[in-house]
TORPA-4810 file (N, C-alpha, C, O; in nm, 3 decimals):
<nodes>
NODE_1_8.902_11.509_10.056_9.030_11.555_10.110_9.039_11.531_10.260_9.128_11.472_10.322_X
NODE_2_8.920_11.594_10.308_8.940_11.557_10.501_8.957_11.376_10.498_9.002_11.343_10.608_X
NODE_3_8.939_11.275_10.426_8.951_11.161_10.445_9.149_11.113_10.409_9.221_11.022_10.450_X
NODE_4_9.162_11.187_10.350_9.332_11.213_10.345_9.410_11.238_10.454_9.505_11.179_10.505_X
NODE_5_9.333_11.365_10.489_9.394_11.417_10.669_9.354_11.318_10.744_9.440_11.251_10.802_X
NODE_6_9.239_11.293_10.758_9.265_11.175_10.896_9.337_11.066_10.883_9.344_10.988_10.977_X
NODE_7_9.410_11.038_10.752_9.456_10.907_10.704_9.613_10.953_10.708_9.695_10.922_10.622_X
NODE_8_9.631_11.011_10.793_9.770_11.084_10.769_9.868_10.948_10.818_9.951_10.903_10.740_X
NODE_9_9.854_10.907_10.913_9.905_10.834_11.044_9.928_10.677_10.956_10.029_10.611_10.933_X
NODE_10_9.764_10.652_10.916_9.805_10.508_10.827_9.860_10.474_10.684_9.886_10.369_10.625_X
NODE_11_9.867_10.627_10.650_9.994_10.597_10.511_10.130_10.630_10.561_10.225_10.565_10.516_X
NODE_12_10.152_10.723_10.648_10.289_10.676_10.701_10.327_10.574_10.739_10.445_10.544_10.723_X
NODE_13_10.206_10.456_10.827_10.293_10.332_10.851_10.283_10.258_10.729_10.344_10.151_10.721_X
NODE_14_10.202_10.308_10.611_10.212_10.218_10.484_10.352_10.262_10.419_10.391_10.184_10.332_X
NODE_15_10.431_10.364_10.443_10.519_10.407_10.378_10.634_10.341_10.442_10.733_10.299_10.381_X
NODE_16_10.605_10.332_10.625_10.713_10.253_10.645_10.753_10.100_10.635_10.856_10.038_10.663_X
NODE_17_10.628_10.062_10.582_10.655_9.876_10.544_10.684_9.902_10.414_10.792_9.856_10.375_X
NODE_18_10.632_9.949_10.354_10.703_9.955_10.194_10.864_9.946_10.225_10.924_9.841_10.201_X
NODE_19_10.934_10.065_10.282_11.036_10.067_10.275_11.117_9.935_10.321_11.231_9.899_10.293_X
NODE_20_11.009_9.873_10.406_11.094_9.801_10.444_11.113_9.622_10.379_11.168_9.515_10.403_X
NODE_21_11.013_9.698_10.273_11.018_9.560_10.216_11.113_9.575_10.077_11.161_9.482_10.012_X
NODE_22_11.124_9.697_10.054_11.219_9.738_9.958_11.333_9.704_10.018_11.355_9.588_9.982_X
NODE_23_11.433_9.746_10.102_11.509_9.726_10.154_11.569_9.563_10.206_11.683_9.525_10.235_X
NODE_24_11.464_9.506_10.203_11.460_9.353_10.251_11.459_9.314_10.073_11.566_9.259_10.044_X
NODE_25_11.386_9.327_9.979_11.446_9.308_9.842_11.517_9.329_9.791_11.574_9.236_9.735_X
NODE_26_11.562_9.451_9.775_11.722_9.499_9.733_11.831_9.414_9.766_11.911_9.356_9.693_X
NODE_27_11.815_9.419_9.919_11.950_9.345_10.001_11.949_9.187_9.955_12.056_9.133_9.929_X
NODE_28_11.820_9.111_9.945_11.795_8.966_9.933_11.836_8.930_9.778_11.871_8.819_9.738_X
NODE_29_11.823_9.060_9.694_11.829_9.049_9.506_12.026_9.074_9.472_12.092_9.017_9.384_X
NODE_30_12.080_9.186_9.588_12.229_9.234_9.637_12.289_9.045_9.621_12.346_8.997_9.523_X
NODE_31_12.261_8.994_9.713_12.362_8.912_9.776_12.335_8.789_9.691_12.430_8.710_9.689_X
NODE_32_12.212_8.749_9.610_12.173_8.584_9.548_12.175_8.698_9.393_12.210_8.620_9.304_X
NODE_33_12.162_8.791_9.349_12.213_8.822_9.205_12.334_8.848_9.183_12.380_8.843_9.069_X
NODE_34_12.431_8.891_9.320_12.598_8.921_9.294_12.664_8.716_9.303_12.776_8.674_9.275_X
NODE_35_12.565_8.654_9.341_12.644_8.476_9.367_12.617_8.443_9.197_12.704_8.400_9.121_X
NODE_36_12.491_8.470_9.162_12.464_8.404_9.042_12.576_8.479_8.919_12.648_8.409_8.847_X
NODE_37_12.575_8.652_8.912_12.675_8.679_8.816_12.827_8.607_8.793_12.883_8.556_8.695_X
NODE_38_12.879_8.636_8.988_12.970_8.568_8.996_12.993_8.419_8.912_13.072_8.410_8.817_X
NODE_39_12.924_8.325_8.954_12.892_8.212_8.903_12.892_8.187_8.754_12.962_8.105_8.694_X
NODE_40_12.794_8.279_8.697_12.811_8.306_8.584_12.991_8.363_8.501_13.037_8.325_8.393_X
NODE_41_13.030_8.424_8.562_13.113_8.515_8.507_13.251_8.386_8.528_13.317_8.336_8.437_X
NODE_42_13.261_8.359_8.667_13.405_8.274_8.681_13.358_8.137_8.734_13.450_8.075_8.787_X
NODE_43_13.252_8.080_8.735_13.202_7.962_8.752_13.228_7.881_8.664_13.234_7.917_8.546_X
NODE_44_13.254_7.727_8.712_13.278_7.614_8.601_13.135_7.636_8.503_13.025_7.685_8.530_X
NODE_45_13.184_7.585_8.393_13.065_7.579_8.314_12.953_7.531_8.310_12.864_7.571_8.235_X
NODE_46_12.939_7.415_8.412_12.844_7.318_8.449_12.727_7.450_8.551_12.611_7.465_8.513_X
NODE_47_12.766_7.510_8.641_12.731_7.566_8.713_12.714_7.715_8.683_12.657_7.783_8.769_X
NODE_48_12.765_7.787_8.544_12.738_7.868_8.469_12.601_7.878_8.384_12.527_7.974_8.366_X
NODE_49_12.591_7.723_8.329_12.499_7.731_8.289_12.343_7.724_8.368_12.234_7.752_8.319_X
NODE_50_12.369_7.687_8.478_12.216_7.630_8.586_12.223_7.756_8.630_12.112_7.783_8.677_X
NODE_51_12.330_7.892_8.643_12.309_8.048_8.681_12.224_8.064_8.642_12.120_8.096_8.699_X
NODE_52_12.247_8.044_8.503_12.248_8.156_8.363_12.031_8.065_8.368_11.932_8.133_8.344_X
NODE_53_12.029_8.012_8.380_11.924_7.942_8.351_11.801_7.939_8.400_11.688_7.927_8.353_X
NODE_54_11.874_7.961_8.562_11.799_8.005_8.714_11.764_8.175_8.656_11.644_8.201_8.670_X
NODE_55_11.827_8.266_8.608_11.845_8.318_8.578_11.743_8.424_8.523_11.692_8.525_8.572_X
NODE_56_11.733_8.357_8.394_11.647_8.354_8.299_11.489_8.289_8.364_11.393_8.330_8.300_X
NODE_57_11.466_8.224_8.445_11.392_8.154_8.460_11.319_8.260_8.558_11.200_8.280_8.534_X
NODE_58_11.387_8.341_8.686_11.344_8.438_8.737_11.316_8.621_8.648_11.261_8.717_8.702_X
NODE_59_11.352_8.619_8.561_11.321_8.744_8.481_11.189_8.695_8.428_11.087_8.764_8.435_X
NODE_60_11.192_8.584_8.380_11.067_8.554_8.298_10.954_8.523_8.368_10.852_8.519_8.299_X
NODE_61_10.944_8.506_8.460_10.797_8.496_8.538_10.750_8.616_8.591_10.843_8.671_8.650_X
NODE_62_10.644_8.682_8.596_10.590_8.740_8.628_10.594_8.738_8.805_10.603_8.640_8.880_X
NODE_63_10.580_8.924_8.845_10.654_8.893_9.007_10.501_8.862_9.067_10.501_8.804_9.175_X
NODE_64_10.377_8.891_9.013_10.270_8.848_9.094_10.248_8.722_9.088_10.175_8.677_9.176_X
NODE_65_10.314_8.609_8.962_10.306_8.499_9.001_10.382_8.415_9.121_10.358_8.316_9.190_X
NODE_66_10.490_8.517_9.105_10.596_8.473_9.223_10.525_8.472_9.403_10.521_8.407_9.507_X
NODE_67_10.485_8.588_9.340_10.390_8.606_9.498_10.276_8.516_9.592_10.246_8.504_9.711_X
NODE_68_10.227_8.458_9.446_10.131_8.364_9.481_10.200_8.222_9.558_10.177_8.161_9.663_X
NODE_69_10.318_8.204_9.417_10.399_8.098_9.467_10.427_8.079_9.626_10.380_7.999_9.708_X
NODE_70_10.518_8.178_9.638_10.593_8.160_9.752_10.471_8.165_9.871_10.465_8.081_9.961_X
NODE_71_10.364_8.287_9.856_10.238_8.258_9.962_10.181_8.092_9.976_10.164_8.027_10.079_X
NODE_72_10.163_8.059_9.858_10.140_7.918_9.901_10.198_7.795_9.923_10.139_7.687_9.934_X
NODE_73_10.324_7.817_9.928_10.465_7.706_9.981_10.393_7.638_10.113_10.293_7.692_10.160_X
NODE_74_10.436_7.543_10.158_10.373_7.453_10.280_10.501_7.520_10.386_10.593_7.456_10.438_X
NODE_75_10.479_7.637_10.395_10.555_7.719_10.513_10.461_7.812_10.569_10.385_7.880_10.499_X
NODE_76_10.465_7.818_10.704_10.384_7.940_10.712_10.463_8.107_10.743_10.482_8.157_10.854_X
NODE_77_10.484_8.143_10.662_10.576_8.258_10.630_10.480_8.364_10.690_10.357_8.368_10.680_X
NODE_78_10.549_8.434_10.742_10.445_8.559_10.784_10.449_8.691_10.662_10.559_8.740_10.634_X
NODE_79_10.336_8.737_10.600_10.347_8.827_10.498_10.474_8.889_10.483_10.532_8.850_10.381_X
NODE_80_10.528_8.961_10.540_10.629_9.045_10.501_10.745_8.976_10.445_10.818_9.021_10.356_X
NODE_81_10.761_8.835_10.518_10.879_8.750_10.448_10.863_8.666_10.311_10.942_8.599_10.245_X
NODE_82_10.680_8.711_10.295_10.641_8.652_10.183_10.709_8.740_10.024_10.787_8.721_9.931_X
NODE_83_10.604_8.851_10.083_10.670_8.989_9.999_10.873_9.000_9.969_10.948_9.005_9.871_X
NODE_84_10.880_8.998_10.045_11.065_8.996_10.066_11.069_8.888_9.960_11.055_8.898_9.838_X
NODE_85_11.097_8.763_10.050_11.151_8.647_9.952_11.078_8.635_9.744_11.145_8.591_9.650_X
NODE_86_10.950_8.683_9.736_10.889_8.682_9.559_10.986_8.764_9.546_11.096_8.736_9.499_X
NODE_87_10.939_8.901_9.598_11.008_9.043_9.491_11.163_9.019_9.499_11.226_9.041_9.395_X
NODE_88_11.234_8.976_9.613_11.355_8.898_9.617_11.413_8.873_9.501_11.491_8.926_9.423_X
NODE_89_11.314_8.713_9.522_11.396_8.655_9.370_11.385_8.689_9.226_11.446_8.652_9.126_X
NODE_90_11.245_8.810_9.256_11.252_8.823_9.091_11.349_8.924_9.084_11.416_8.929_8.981_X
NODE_91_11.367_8.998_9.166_11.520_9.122_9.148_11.644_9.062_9.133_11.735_9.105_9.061_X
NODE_92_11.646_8.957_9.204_11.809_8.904_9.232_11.829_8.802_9.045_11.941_8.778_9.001_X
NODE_93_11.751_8.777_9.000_11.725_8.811_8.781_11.790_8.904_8.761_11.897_8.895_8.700_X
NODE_94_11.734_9.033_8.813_11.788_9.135_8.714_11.894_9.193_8.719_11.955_9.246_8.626_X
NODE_95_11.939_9.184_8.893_12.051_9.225_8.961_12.163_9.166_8.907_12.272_9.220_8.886_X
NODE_96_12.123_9.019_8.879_12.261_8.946_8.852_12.312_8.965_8.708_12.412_8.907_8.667_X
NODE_97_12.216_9.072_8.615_12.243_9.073_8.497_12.339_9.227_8.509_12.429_9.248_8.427_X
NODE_98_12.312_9.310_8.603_12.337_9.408_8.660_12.505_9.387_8.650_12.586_9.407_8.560_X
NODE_99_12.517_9.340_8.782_12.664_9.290_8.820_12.748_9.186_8.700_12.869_9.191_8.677_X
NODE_100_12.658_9.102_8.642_12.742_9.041_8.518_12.794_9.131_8.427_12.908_9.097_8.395_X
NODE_101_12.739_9.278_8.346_12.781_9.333_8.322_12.888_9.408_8.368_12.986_9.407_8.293_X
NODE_102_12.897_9.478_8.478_12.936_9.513_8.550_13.122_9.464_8.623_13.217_9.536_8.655_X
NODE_103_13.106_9.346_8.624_13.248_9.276_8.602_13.268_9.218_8.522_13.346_9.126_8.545_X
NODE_104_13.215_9.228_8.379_13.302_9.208_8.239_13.328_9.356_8.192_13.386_9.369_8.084_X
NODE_105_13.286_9.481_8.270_13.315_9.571_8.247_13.514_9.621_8.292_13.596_9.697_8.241_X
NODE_106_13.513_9.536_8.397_13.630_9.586_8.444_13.775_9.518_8.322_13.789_9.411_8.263_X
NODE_107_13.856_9.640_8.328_13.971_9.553_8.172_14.048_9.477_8.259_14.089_9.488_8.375_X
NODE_108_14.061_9.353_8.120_14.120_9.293_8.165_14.270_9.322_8.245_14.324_9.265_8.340_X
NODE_109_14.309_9.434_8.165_14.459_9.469_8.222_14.475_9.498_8.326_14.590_9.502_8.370_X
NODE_110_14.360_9.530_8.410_14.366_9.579_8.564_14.404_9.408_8.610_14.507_9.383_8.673_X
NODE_111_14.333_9.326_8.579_14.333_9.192_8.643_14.467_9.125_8.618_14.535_9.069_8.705_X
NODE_112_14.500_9.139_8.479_14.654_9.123_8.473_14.764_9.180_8.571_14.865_9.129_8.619_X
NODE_113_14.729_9.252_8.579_14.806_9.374_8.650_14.812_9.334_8.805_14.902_9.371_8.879_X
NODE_114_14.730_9.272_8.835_14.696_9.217_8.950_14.741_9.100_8.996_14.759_9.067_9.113_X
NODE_115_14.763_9.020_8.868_14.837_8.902_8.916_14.984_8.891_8.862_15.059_8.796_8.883_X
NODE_116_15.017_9.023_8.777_15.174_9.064_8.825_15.210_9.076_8.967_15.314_9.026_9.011_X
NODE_117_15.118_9.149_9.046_15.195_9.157_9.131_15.215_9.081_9.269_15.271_9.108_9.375_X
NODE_118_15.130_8.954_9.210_15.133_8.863_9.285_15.007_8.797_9.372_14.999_8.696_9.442_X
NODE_119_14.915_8.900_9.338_14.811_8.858_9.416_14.753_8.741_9.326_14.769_8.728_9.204_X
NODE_120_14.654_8.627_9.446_14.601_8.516_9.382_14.474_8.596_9.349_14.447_8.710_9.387_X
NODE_121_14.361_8.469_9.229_14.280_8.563_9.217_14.151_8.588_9.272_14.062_8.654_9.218_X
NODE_122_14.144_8.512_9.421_14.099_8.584_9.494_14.084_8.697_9.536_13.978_8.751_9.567_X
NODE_123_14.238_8.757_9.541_14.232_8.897_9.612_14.241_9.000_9.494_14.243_9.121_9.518_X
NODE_124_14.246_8.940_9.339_14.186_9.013_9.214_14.055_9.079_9.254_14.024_9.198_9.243_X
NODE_125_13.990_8.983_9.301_13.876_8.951_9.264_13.831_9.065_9.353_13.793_9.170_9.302_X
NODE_126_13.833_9.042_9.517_13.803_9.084_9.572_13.845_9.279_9.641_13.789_9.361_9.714_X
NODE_127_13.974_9.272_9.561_14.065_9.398_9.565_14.081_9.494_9.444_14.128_9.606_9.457_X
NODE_128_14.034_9.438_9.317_14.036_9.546_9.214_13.921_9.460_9.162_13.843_9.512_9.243_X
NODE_129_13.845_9.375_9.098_13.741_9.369_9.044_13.606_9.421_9.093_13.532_9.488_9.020_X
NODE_130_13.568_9.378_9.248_13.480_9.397_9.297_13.438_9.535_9.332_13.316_9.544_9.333_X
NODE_131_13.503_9.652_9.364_13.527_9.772_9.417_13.492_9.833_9.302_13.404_9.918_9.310_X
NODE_132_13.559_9.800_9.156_13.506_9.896_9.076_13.386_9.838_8.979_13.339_9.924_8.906_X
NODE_133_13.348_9.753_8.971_13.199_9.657_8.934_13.110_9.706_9.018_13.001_9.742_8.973_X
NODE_134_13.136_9.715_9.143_13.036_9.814_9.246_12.966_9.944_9.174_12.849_9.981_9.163_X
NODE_135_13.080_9.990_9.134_13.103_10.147_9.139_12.979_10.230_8.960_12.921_10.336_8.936_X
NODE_136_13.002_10.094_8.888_12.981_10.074_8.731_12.859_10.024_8.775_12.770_10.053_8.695_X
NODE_137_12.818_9.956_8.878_12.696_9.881_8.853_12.609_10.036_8.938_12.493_10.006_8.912_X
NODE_138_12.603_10.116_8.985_12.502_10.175_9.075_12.385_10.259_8.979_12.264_10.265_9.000_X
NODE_139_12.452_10.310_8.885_12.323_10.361_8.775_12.289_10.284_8.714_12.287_10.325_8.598_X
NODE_140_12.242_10.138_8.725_12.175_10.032_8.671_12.093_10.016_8.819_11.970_10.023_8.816_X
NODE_141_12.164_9.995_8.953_12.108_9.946_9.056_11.979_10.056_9.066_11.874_10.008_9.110_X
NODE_142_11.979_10.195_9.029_11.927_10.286_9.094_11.808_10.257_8.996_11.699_10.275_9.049_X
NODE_143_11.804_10.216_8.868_11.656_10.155_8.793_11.615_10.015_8.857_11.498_9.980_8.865_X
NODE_144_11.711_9.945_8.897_11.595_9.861_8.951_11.556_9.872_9.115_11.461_9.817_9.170_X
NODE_145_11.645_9.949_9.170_11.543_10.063_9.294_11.410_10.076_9.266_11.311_10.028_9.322_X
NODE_146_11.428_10.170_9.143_11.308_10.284_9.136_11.132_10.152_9.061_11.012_10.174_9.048_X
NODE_147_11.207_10.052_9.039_11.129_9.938_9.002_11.061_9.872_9.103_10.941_9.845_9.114_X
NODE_148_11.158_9.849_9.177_11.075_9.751_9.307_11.009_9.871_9.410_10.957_9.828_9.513_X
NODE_149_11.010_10.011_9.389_10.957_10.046_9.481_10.828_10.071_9.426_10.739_10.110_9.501_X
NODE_150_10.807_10.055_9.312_10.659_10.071_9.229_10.613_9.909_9.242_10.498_9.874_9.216_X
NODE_151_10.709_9.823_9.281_10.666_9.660_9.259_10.608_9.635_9.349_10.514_9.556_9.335_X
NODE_152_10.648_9.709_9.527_10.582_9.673_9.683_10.416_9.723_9.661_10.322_9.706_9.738_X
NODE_153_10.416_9.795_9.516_10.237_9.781_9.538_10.176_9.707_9.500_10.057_9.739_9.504_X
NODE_154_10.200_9.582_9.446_10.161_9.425_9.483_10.163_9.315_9.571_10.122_9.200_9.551_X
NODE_155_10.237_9.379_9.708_10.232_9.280_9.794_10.105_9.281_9.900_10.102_9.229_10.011_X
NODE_156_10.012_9.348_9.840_9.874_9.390_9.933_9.821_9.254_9.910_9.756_9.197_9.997_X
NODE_157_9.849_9.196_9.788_9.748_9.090_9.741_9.774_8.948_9.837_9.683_8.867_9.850_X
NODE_158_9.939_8.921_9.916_9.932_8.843_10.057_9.950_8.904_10.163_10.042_8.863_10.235_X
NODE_159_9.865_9.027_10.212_9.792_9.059_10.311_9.908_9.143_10.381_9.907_9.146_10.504_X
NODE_160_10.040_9.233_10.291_10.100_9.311_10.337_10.045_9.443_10.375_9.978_9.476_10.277_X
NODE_161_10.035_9.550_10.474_9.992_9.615_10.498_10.075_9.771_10.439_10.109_9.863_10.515_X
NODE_162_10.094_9.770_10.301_10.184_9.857_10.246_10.081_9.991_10.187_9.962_9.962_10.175_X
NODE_163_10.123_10.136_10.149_10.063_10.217_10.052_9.898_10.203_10.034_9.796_10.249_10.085_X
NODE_164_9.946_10.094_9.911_9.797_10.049_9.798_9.712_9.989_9.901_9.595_10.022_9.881_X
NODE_165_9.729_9.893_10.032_9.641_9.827_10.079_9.550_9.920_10.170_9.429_9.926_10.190_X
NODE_166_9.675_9.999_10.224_9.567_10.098_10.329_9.480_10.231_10.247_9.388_10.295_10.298_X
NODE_167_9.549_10.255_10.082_9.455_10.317_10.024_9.337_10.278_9.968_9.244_10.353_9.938_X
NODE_168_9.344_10.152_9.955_9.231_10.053_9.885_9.120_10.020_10.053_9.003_9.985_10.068_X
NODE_169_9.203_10.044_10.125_9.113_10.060_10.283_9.011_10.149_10.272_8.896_10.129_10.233_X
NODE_170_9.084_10.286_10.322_9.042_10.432_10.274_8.885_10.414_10.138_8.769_10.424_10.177_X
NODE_171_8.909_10.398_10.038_8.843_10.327_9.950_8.712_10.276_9.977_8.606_10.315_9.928_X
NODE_172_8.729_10.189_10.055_8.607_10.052_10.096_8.525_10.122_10.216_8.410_10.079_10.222_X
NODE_173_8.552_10.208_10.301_8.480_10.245_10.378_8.398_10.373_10.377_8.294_10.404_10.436_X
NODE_174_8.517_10.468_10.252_8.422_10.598_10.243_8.338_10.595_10.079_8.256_10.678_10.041_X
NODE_175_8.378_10.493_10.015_8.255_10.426_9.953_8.276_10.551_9.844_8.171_10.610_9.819_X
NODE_176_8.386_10.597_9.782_8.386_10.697_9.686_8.590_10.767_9.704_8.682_10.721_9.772_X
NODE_177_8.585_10.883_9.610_8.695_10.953_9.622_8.808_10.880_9.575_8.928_10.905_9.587_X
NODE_178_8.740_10.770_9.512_8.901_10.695_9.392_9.004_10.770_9.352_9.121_10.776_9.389_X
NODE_179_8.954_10.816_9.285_9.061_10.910_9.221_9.185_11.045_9.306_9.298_11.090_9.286_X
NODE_180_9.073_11.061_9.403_9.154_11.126_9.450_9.258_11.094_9.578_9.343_11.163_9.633_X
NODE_181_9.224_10.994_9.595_9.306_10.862_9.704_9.405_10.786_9.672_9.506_10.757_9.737_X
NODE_182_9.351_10.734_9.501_9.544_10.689_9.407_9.547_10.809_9.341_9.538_10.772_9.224_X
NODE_183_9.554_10.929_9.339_9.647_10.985_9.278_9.710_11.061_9.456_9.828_11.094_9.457_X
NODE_184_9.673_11.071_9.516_9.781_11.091_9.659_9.857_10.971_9.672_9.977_10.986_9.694_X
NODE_185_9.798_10.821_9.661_9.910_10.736_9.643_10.031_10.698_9.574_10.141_10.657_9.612_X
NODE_186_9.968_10.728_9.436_10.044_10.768_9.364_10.173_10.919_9.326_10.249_10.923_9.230_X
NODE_187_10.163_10.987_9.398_10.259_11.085_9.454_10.297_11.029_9.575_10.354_11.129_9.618_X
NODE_188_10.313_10.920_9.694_10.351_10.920_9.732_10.539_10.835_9.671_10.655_10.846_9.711_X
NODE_189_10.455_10.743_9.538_10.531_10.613_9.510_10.645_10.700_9.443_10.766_10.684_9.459_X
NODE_190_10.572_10.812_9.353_10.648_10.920_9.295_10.747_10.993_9.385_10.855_11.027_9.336_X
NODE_191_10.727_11.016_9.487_10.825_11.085_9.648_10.936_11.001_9.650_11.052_11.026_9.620_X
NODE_192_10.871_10.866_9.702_10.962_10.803_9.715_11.130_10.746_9.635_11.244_10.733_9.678_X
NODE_193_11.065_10.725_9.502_11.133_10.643_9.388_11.219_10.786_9.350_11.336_10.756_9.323_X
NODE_194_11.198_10.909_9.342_11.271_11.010_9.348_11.370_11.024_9.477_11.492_11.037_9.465_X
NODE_195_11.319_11.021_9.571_11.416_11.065_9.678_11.533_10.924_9.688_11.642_10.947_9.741_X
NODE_196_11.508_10.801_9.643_11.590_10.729_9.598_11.678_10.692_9.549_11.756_10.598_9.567_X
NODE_197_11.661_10.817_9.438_11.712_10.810_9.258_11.806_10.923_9.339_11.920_10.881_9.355_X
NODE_198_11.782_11.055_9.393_11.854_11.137_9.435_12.006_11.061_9.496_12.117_11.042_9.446_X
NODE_199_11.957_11.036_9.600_12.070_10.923_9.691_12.153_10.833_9.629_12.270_10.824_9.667_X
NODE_200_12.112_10.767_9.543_12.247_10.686_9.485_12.276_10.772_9.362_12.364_10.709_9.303_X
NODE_201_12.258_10.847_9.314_12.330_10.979_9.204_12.421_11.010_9.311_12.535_10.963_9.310_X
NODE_202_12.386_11.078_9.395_12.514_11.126_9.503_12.571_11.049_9.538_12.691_11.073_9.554_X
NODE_203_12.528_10.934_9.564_12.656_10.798_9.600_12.697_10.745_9.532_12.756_10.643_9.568_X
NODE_204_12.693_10.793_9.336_12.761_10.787_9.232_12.846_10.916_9.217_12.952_10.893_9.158_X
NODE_205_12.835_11.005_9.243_12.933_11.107_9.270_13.029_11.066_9.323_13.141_11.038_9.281_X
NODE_206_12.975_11.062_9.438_13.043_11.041_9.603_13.179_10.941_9.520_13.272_10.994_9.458_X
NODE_207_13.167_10.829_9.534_13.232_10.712_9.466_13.279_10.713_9.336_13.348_10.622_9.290_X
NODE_208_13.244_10.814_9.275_13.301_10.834_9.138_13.506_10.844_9.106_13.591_10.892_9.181_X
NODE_209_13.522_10.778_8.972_13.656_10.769_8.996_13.703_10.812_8.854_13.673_10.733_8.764_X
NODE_210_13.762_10.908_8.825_13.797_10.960_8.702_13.844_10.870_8.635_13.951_10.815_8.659_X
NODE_211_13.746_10.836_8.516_13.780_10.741_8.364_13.729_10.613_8.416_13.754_10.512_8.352_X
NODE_212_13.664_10.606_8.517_13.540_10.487_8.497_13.462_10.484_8.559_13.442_10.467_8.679_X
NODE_213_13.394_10.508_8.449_13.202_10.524_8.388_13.199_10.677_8.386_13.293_10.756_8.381_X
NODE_214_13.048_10.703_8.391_13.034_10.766_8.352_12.915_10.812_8.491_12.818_10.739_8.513_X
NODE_215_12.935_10.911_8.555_12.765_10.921_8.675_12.672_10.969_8.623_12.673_11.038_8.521_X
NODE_216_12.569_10.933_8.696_12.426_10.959_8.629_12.389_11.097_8.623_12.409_11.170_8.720_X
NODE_217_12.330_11.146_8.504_12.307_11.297_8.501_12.220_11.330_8.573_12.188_11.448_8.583_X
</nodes>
C-alpha cells in the first residue's frame, strides 16, 4: 500500500495522458466516422462502397495490430500521435456505424418537409438531419467512450506513458504487490469510464427532445 501513496503523483500524470489520448480518439473517430457514414448514407455508390469497405476493414482488425502498424510506418511519430492516430482509426469503424444508424434514423418526412420549404439539401442536411442524428447517436457514443477508455491500456506497448505503463513501472521495481497495483489500476479505469458514462447521460438529458429517442437510463 505505502508503494501506492508514493505513486500518487505518477498515476495522476498517467491519468492525465490517458485522457488525453481518449479525447484525441474520440475527436479523430468524431470527424473520419461522421465522413465515412455520411458517404455511406448519401454518397455515390462508387464511393459508398470503398466507405462501407474501409469500414469493415477497420472493425475487423484488431486495435493492437493497428498499433504496431502505425508505430512502424516510415514516420517518426512521437508516441502519443501514435496511440491517437491506431485507436483513431479503429473507433472512427465503429463510430461511423454509430452515425449511419443514426441518420437513417431521422424520418424521412422531416427531410421532406424540409425541402417543402425550400431548403436545398444541404441545409436538410445540415439543419434538421444532423442536429437530431447527433442527439440519437450519444447513447451509442457513450459505449464506445467507455471502450476506448479501457482501449488507452494498450498504448504502453509504443512507449505511451499512460495508467498500465506506470503501474507495470511500480511492478518492476518493487519486485511484488501485483495484485494489489492492477486492481488500484483497475478502479482507476472503472472511475474513469463511469464518470464518463455520467456526463453524456446528462448531455442526453440536457439535449433530449420529446418523441426522439429514448435517454439512457
Amino acid at each position: 500500500m505505502g508503494d501506492l501513496l508514493g505513486e500518487w503523483f505518477g498515476f495522476l500524470h498517467g491519468v492525465g495522458v490517458t485522457l488525453q489520448v481518449v479525447a484525441g480518439v474520440m475527436a479523430f473517430g468524431f470527424l473520419f466516422g461522421l465522413g465515412l457514414a455520411l458517404t455511406q448514407v448519401y454518397g455515390p455508390r462508387l464511393l459508398a462502397l470503398v466507405a462501407t469497405s474501409l469500414e469493415r476493414t477497420l472493425r475487423g482488425i484488431p486495435v493492437i495490430v493497428l498499433l504496431l502498424v502505425v508505430y512502424y510506418l516510415p514516420w517518426d511519430l512521437p508516441p502519443l500521435l501514435v496511440a491517437i492516430a491506431a485507436l483513431g482509426l479503429c473507433s472512427s469503424g465503429y463510430q461511423s456505424q454509430i452515425f449511419h444508424t443514426a441518420l437513417r434514423s431521422v424520418r424521412p418526412g422531416q427531410v421532406e418537409a424540409g425541402r417543402a420549404l425550400g431548403l436545398t439539401d444541404r441545409q436538410v442536411l445540415v439543419h434538421i438531419v444532423l442536429p437530431q442524428a447527433f442527439r440519437l447517436a450519444i447513447a451509442s457514443w457513450a459505449n464506445e467512450f467507455s471502450a476506448q477508455i479501457k482501449e488507452t491500456s494498450l498504448v504502453y506497448i509504443v512507449g505511451v506513458a499512460e495508467i498500465l505503463r506506470h503501474a507495470r513501472r511500480i511492478i518492476a521495481y518493487t519486485f511484488g504487490n501485483s495484485l494489489v497495483i492492477y486492481g488500484f489500476t483497475a478502479l482507476i479505469y472503472f472511475a474513469l469510464t463511469r464518470a464518463g458514462n455520467a456526463f453524456l447521460r446528462r448531455l442526453e438529458r440536457r439535449l433530449a427532445i420529446p418523441g426522439l429517442g429514448k435517454p439512457l437510463a
